[in-house]
Structure formats: structure tokens, C-alpha cells
ZADO-1210 file (C-alpha; in nm, 4 decimals, padded with zeros to 6 digits):
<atoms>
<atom x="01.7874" y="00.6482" z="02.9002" code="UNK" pos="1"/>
<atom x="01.7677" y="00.3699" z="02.6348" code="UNK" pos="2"/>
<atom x="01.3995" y="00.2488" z="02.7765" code="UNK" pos="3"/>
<atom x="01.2879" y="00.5918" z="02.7882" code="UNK" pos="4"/>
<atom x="01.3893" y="00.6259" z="02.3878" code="UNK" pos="5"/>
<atom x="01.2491" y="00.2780" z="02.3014" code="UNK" pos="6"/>
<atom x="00.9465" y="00.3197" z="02.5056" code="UNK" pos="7"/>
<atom x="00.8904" y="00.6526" z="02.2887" code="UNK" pos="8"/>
<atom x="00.9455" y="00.5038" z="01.9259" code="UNK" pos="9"/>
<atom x="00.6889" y="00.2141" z="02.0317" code="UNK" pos="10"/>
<atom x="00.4541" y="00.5086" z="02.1416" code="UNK" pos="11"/>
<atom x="00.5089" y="00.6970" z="01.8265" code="UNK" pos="12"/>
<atom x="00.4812" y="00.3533" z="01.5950" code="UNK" pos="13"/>
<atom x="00.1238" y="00.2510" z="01.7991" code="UNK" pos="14"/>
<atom x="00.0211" y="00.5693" z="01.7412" code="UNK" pos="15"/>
<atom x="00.1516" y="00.6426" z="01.3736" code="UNK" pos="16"/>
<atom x="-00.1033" y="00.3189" z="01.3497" code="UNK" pos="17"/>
<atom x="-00.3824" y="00.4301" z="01.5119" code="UNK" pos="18"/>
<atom x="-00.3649" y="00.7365" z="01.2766" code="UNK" pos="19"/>
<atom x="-00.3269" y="00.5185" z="00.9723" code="UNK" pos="20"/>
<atom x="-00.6331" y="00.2608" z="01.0460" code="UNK" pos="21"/>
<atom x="-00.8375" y="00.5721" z="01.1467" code="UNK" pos="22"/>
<atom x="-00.7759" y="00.7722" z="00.7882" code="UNK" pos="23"/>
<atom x="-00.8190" y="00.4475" z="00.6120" code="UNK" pos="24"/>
<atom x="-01.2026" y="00.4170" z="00.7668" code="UNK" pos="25"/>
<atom x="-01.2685" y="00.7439" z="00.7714" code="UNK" pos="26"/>
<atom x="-01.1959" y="00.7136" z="00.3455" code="UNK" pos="27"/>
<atom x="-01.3837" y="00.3617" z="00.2962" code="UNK" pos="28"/>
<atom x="-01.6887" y="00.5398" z="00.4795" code="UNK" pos="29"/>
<atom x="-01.8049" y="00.6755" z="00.1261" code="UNK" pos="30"/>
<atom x="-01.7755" y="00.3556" z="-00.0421" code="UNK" pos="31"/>
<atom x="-02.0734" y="00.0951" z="-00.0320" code="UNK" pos="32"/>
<atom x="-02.0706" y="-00.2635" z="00.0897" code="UNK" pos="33"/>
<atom x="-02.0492" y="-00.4850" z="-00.2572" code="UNK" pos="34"/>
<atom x="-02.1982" y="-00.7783" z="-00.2308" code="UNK" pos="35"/>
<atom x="-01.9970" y="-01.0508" z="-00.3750" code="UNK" pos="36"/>
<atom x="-02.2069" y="-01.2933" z="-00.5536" code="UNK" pos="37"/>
<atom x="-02.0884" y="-01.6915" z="-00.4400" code="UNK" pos="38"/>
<atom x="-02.2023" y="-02.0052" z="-00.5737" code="UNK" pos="39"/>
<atom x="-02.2844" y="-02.2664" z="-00.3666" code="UNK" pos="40"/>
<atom x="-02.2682" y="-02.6622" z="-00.4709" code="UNK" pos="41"/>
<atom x="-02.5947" y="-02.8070" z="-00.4553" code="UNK" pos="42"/>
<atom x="-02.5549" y="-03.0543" z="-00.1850" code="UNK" pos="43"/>
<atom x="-02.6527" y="-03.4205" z="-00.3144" code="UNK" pos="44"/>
<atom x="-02.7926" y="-03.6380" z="-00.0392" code="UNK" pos="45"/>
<atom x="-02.6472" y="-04.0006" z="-00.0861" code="UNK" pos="46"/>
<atom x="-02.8688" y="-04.2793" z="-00.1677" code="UNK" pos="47"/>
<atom x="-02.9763" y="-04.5343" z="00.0593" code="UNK" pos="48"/>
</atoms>
């Protein structure tokens, strides 16, 4: 009895997740990729 109630609240918790990540996409969809300007150190070759 105790597996079958832990094996459903790990069920309901995956899922619960699986909703979750899904609605979070589903919202960034309407949002653009920014491109986040980086600066890269000019590499220096060493003498000799």
C-alpha cells in the first residue's frame, strides 16, 4: 500500500514538472534570442 502511494506522488511530482517546463517554453516562444555582446582578449603571441 505504501509503494503504491509513493509510486503515485513521484508520478504526480514528474508530471507536475513536465507541465511546468512545458508552460515555461510554450511562454519564452514569443520572446527573441538576445544576443549578448562578449569581449574577447586579443590574444598576444609571445616573442621569440
Amino acid at each position: 500500500m505504501t509503494q503504491i502511494i509513493l509510486n503515485s506522488a513521484v508520478a504526480i511530482l514528474i508530471a507536475a514538472a513536465v507541465v511546468t517546463t512545458a508552460a515555461a517554453a510554450l511562454r519564452g516562444e514569443d520572446r527573441a534570442m538576445q544576443k549578448v555582446p562578449v569581449r574577447a582578449k586579443a590574444r598576444r603571441h609571445p616573442k621569440g
